[in-house]
FIKOLZA-1660 file (N, C-alpha, C; in steps of 0.1 Angstrom, whole numbers, plus 5000, padded with zeros to 4 digits):
% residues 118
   i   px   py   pz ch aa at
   1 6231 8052 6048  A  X  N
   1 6226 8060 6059  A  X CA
   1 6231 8075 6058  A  X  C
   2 6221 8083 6056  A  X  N
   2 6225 8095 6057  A  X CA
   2 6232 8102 6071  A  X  C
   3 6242 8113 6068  A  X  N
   3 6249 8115 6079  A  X CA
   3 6247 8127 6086  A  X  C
   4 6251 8135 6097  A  X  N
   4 6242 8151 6101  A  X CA
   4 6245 8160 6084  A  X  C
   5 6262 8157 6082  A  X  N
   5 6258 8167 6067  A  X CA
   5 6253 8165 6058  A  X  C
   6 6250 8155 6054  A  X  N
   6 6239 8152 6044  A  X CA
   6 6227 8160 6047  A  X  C
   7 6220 8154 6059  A  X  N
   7 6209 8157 6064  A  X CA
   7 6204 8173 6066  A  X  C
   8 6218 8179 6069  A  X  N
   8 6215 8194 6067  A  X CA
   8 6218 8198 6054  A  X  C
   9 6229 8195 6043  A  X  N
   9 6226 8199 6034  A  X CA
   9 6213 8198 6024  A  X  C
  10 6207 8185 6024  A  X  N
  10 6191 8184 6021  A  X CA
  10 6180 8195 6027  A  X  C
  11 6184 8197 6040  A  X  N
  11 6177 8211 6043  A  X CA
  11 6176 8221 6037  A  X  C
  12 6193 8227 6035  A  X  N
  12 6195 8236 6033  A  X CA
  12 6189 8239 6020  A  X  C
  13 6193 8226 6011  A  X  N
  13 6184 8224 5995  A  X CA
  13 6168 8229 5993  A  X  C
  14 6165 8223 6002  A  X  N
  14 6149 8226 6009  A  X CA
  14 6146 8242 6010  A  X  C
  15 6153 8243 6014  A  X  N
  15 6147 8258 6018  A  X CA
  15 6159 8273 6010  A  X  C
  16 6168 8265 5998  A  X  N
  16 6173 8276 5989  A  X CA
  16 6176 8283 5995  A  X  C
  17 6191 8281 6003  A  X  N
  17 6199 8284 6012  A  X CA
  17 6214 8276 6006  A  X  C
  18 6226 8284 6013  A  X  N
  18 6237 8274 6012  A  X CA
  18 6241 8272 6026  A  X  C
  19 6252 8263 6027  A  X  N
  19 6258 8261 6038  A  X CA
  19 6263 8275 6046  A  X  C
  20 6272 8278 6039  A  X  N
  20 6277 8294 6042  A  X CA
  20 6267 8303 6049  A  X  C
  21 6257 8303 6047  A  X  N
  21 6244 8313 6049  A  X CA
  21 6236 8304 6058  A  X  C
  22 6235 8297 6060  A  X  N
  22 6233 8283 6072  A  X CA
  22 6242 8289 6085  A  X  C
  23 6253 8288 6081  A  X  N
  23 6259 8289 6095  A  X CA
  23 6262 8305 6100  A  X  C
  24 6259 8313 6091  A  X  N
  24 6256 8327 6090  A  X CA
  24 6246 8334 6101  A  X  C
  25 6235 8328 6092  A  X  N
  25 6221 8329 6101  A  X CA
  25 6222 8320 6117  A  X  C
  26 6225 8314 6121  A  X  N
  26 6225 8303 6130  A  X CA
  26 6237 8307 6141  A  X  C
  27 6244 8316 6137  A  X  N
  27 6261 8318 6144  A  X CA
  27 6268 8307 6150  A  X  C
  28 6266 8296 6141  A  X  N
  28 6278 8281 6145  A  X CA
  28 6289 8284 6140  A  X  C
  29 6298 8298 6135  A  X  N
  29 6311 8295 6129  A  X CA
  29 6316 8290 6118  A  X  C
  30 6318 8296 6110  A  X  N
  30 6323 8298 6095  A  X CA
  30 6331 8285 6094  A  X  C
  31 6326 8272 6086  A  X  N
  31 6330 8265 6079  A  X CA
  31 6329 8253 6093  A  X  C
  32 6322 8258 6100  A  X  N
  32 6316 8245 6110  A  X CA
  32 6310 8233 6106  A  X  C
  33 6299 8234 6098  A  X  N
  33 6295 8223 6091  A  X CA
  33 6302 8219 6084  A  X  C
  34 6312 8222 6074  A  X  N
  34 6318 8217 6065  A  X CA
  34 6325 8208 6073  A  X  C
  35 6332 8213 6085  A  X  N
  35 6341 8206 6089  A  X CA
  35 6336 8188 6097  A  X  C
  36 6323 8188 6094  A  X  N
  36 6317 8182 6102  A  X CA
  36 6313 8169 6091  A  X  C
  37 6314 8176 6077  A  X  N
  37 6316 8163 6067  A  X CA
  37 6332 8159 6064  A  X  C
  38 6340 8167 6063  A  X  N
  38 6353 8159 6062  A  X CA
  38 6361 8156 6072  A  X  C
  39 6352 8151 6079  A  X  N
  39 6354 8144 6095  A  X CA
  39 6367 8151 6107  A  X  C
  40 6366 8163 6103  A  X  N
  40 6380 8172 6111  A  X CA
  40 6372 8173 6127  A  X  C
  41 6360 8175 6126  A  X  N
  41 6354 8177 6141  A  X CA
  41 6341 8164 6140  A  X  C
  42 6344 8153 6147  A  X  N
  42 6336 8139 6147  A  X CA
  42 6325 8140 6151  A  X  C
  43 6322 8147 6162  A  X  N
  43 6312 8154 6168  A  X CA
  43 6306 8167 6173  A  X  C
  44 6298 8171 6169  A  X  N
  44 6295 8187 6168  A  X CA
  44 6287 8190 6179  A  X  C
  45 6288 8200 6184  A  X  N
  45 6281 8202 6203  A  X CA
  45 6266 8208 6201  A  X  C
  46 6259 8200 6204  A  X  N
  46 6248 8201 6209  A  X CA
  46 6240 8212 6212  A  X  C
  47 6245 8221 6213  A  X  N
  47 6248 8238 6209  A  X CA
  47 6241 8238 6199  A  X  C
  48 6255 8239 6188  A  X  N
  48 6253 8241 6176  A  X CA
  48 6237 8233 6168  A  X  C
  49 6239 8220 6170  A  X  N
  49 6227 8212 6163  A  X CA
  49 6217 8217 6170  A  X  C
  50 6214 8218 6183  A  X  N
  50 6203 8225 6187  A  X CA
  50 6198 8238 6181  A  X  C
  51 6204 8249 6173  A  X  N
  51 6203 8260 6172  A  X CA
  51 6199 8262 6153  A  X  C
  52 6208 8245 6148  A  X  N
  52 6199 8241 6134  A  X CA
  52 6188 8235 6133  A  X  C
  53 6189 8226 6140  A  X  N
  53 6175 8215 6143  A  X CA
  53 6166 8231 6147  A  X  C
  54 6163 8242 6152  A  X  N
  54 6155 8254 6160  A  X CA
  54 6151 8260 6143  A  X  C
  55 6161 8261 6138  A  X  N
  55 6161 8275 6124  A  X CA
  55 6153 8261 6116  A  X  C
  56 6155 8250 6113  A  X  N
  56 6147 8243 6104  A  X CA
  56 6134 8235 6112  A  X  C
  57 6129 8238 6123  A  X  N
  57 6118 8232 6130  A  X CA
  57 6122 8217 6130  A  X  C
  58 6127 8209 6130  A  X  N
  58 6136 8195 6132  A  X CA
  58 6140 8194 6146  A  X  C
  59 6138 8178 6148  A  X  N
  59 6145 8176 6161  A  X CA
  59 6163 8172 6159  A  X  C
  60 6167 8175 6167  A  X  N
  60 6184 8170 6170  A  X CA
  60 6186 8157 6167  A  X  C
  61 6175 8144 6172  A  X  N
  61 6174 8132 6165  A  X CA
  61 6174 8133 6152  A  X  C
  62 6166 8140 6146  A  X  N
  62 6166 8137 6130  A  X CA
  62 6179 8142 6122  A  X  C
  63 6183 8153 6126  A  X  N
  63 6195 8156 6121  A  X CA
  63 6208 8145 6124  A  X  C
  64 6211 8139 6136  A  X  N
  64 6218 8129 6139  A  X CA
  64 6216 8119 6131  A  X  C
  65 6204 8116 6129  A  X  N
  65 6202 8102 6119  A  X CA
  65 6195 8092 6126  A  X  C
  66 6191 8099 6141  A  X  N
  66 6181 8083 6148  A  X CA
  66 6170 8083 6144  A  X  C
  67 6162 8091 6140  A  X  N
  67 6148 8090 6131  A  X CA
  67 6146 8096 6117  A  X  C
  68 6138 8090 6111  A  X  N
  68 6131 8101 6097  A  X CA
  68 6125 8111 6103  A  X  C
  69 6117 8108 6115  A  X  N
  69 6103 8116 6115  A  X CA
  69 6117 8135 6120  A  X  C
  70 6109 8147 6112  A  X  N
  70 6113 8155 6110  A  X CA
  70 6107 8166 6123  A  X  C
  71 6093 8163 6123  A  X  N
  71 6082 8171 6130  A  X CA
  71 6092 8170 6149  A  X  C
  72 6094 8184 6154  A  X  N
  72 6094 8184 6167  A  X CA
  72 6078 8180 6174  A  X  C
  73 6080 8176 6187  A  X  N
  73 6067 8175 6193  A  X CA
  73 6059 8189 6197  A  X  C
  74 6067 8202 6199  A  X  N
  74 6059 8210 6197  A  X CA
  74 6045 8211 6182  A  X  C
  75 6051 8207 6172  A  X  N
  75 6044 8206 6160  A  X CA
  75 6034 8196 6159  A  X  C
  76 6038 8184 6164  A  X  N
  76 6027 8170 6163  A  X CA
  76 6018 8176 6177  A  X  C
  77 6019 8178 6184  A  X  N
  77 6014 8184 6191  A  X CA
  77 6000 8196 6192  A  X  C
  78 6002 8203 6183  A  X  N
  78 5994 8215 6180  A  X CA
  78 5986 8209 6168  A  X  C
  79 5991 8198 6163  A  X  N
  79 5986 8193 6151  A  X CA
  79 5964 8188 6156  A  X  C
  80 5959 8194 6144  A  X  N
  80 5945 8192 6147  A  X CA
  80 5940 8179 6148  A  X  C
  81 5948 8169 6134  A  X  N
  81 5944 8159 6130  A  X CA
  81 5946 8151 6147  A  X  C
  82 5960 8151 6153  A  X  N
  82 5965 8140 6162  A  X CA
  82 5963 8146 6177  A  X  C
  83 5953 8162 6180  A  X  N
  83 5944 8168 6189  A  X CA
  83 5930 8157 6185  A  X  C
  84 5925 8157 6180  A  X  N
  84 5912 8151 6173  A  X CA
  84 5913 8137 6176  A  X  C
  85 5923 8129 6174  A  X  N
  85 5929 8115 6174  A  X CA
  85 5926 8110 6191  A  X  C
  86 5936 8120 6198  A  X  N
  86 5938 8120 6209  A  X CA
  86 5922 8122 6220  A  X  C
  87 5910 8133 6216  A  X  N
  87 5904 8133 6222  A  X CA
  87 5894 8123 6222  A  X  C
  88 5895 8116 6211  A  X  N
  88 5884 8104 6204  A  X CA
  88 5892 8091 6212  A  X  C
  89 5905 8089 6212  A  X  N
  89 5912 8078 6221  A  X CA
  89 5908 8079 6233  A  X  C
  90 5905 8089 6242  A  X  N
  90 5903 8093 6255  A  X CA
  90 5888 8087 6262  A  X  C
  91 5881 8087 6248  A  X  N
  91 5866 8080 6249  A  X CA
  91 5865 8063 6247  A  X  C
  92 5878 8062 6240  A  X  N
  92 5872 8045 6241  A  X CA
  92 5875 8034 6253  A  X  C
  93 5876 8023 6251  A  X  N
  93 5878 8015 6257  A  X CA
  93 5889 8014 6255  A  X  C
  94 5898 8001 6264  A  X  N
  94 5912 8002 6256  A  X CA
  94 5909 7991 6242  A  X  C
  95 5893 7983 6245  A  X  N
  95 5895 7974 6231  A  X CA
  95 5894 7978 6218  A  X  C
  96 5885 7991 6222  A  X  N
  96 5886 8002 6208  A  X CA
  96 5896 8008 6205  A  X  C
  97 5902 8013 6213  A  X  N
  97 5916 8016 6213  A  X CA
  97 5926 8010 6205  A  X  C
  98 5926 7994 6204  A  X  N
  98 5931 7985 6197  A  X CA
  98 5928 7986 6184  A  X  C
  99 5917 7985 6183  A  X  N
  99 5909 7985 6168  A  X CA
  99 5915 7998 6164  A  X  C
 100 5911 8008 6171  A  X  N
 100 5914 8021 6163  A  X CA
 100 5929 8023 6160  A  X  C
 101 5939 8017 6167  A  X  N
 101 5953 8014 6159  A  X CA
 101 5951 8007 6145  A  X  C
 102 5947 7998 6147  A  X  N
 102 5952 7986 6134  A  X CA
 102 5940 7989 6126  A  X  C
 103 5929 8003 6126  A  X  N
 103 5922 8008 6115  A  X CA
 103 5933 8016 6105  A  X  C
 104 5938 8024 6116  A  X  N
 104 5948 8034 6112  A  X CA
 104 5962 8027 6106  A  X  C
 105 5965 8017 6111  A  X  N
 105 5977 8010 6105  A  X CA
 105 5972 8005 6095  A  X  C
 106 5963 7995 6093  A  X  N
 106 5959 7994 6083  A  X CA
 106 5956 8002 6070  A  X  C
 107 5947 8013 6070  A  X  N
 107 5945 8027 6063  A  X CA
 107 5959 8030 6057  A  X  C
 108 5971 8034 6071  A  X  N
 108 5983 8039 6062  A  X CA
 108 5993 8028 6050  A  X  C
 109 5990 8012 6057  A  X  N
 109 5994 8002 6047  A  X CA
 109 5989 8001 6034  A  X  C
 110 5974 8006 6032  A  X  N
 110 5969 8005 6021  A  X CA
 110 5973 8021 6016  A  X  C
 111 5972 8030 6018  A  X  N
 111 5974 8044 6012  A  X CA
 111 5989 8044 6006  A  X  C
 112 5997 8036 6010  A  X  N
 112 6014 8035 6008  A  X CA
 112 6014 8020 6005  A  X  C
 113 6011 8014 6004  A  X  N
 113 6013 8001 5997  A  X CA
 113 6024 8003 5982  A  X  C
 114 6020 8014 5976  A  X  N
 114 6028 8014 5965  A  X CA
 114 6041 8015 5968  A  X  C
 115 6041 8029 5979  A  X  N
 115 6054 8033 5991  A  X CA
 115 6066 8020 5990  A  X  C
 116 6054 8012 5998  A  X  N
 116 6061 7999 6003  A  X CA
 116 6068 7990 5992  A  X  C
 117 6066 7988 5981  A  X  N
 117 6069 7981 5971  A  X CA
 117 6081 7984 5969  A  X  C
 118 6084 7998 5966  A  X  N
 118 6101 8000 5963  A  X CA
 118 6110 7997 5968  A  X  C
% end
C-alpha cells in the first residue's frame, strides 16, 4: 500500500516536478514532505495536504491512501458524461435504474476484463 509520500512523489513524477519545488510552490516548508517519509513527522496537518491535494486537483483521501479515485467532486461533477448519466437516472424508474447500474457495471467488467486478470 502506497503511503502519502509515495503518493505525492508519483504526482510530482506526473507532472515533472521535484519534491523541493513541490513544497516551494505550495509554502508547506522546506523538507516537510521528506520528513513525512522518514517518519520524523507521523502525521502531516491537514493544512499542508489540503494545499497539495488543491495544487494537484486530488482529494486529501487520495493522498492519505483511503481511495484510488483521484478526481475531486468538484471535477466528477462538472463532468458531461456523469451530468448526462445523472439527467437520464432522474427519468427512470427505480427498476430502470437498476438495470441501468448493472448495464454500466457490466459494460465496465467487459471493457477491463483484461484489467481484471492481472
Amino acid at each position: 500500500m502506497e503511503g502519502i509520500y509515495e503518493r505525492i512523489e508519483k504526482l510530482c513524477e506526473e507532472k515533472g516536478i521535484s519534491i523541493n519545488k513541490l513544497e516551494s510552490i505550495t509554502n508547506v516548508g522546506a523538507s516537510s514532505i521528506q520528513k513525512w517519509k522518514n517518519g520524523s513527522v507521523k502525521s502531516p496537518s491537514v493544512e499542508k495536504l489540503s494545499k497539495i491535494a488543491r495544487y494537484f486537483n486530488v482529494t486529501i483521501d487520495y493522498l492519505i491512501g483511503a481511495t484510488d479515485i483521484r478526481s475531486t467532486a468538484d471535477t466528477i461533477l462538472n463532468d458531461e458524461d456523469i451530468l448526462s448519466f445523472q439527467r437520464a437516472k432522474e427519468k427512470m424508474t427505480p427498476k430502470d435504474q437498476e438495470r441501468f447500474r448493472r448495464f454500466v457495471k457490466n459494460g465496465f467488467d467487459f471493457i477491463f476484463e483484461e484489467d481484471n486478470k492481472n
